[in-house]
N, C-alpha and C positions, 0 to 999 in steps of 0.2 A: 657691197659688204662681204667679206672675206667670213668662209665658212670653215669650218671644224667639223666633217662627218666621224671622225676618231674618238672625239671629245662626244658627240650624239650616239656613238655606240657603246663609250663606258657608263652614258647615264642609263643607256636602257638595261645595260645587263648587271646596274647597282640596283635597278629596281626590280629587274626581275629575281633575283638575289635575296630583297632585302622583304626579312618575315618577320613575327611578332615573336617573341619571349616563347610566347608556348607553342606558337608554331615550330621553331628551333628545338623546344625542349623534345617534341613528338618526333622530331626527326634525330633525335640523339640521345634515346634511350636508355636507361639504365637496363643488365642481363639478369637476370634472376640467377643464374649461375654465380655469378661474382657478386651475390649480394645474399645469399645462402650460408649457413644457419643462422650469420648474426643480424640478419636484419632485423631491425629496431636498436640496435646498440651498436651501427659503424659510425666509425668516424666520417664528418663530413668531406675529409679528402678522396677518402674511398669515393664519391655519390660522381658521375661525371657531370662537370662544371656547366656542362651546356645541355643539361636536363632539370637545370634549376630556375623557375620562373615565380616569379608574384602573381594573383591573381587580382579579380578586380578589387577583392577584398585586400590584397595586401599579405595575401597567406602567403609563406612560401610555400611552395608546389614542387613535386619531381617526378618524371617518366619513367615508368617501367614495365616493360615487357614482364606481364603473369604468365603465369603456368600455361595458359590457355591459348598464349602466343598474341595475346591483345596488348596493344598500348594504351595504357592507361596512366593517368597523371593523384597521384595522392600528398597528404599534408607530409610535408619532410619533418616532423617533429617524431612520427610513426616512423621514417627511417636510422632516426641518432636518439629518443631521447624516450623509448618506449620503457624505460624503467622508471620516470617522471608521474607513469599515469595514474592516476589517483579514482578517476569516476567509473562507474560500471557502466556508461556509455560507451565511454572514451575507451576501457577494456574490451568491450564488446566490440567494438569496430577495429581494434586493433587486432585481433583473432583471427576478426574474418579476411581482415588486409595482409595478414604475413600467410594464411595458409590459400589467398588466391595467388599469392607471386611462390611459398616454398610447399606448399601440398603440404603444410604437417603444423605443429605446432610450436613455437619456440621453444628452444631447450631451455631458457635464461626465466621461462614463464614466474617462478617464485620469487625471483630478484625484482618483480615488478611489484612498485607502492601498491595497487589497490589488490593486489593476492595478499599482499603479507599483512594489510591491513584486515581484509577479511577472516581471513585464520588466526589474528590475533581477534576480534570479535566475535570469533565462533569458539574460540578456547573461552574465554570469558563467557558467554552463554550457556555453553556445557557445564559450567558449574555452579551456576546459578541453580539453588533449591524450587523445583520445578512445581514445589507441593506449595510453596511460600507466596502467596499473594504479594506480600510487601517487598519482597526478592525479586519478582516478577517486575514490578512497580519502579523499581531502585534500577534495575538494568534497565529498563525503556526511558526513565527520564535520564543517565546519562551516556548510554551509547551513541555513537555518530552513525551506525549499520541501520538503515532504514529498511531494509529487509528484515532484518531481525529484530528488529525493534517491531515492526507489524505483525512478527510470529509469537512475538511476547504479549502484545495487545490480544491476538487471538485467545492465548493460554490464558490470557488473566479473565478476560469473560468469559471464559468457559468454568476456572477456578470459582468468578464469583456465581455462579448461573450454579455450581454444585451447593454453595453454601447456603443460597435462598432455597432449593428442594431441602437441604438437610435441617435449616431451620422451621422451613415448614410443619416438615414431618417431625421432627423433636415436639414442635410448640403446640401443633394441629394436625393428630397423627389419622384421620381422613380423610388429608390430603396426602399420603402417599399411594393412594390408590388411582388418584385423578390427576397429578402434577403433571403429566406427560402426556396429559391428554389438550388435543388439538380446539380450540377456541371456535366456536364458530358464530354468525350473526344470526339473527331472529328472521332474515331472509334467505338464512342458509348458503351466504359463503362463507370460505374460509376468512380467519381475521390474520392467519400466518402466524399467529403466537402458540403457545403452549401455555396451561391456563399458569403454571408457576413464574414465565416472565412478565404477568401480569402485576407481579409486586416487588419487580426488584427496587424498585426506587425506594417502597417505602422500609423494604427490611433494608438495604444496605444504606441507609444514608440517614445522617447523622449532620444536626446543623450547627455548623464549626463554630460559630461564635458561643453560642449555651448548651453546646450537647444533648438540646432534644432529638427526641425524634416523635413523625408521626406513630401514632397507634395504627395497625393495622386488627381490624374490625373483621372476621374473617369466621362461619360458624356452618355448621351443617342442620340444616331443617329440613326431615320432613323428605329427607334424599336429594335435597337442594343444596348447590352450595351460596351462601349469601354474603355478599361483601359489601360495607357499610362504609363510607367515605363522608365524613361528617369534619364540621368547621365551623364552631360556635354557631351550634343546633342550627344547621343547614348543611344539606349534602345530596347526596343522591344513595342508594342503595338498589343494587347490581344481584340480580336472582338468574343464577344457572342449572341447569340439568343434564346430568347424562342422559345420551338419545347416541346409539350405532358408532359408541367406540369414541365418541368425541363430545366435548361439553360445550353444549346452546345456550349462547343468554337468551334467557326468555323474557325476563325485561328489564326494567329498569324504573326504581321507583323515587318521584323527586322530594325533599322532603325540607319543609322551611317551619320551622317549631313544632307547633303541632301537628300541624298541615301535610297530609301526605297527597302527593297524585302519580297517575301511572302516565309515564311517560307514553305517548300514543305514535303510532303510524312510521315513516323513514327516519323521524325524529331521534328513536331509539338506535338506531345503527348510528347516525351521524354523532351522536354524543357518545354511546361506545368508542367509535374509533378516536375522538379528541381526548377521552380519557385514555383511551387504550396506549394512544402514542406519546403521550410522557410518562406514565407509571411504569412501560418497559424500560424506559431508558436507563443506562449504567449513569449511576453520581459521578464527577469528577473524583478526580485523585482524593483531593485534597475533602472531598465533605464524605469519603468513605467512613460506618463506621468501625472503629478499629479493631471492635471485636472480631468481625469478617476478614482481617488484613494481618492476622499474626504468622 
């Protein structure tokens, strides 16, 4: 059989030769030089052809020597299309990718969607009436700025959290001496409330189909403060005292028609705390009542 050693030397030096997409892309780098200041917005001719690979995802990829002299490979939509970006991910990571390959920040930075989106979101929150609960309320359900819409949710609980001390003290003016004072259990820990977030449920909320709202039952005895939670003559009734700067429940009393009893032993903390954790809670939007909300 007649042999070919010519033909056995071009196959081995096609294979020694022959490398993968990104193997090729790594060895034909883009310079940071020639891709300085506009990177993120060159033209795809500018990018060298044989520094462009798919990965196993499909992404297009491209080589480039950073600042730091590393070869590194990133998304080529960050090399042509960085004015496209819209998420504060996708910004974030583009920041850090143009100032590891140019040490600085893009000049073109305001020409990019999610800057001019957020300056127009932050113009519109700046003038939003910051005293206006309902104002507050109107820019968080239609902003698309999830940041700022979280700094709006903050303002408005704090909005309504001033108007349950101000309604207090207007309606039951001995609690302005104790609103601010720290809750604590019959075991003597903290309960982490303030004794006034103990009724925002019932002063702000308001039931939207018939406009009742609870009573809140609320009196001072005796240098006690007493809060009475009743429900066609059945409830329980919550007796506190100042003690070192912070208000102790001291018990809890249960009470079905006639019949009173004293709540006894852990029993008292653990039904505190089940009352405790929904009477703090802010109403929704929509079962606010509207007096609190102009």
């Amino acid at each position: 059989m007649k042999s070919y050693p010519w033909l056995v030397l071009l196959i081995i030096l096609l294979l020694m030769n022959c490398s993968s997409p990104q193997e090729r892309a790594i060895k034909n780098p883009n310079i940071s030089a020639n891709l300085c200041p506009n990177l993120g917005i060159l033209s795809e001719r500018s990018l060298n052809p044989n520094s462009i690979f798919q990965d196993k995802n499909t992404i297009w990829r491209v080589s480039v020597v950073t600042s730091s002299g590393q070869i590194k490979d990133f998304n080529k939509d960050f090399f042509v299309f960085a004015r496209d970006i819209k998420s504060q991910n996708a910004y974030e990571e583009f920041i850090a990718f143009y100032k590891e390959i140019c040490k600085s920040e893009p000049p073109f930075i305001k020409e990019i969607k999610y800057v001019q989106e957020e300056e127009k979101a932050r113009k519109e929150w700046d003038i939003v009436n910051k005293n206006s609960i309902k104002s507050v309320i109107s820019f968080q359900k239609t902003s698309t700025n999830e940041e700022l819409k979280k700094e709006a949710e903050v303002l408005k609980y704090q909005l309504l959290d001033q108007k349950v001390k101000n309604h207090l003290i207007s309606k039951l003016p001995f609690m302005k001496k104790v609103n601010d004072k720290e809750v604590i259990y019959t075991n003597g820990e903290s309960s982490e409330y303030k004794l006034h977030e103990l009724f925002r449920s019932t002063v702000l909320s308001k039931q939207m189909q018939t406009g009742k709202k609870m009573p809140l039952v609320l009196e001072e005895k005796d240098g006690r403060v007493i809060w009475t939670i009743e429900n066609n003559n059945s409830g329980v009734i919550l007796h506190f005292r100042e003690y070192n700067g912070n208000i102790v429940l001291d018990k809890i009393v249960q009470k079905r028609g006639i019949l009173q009893s004293i709540v006894a032993g852990q029993a008292v903390d653990f039904l505190a705390m089940g009352l405790f954790a929904e009477s703090t809670k802010f109403p929704d939007d929509e079962d606010l009542d509207d007096e609190f909300i102009k």
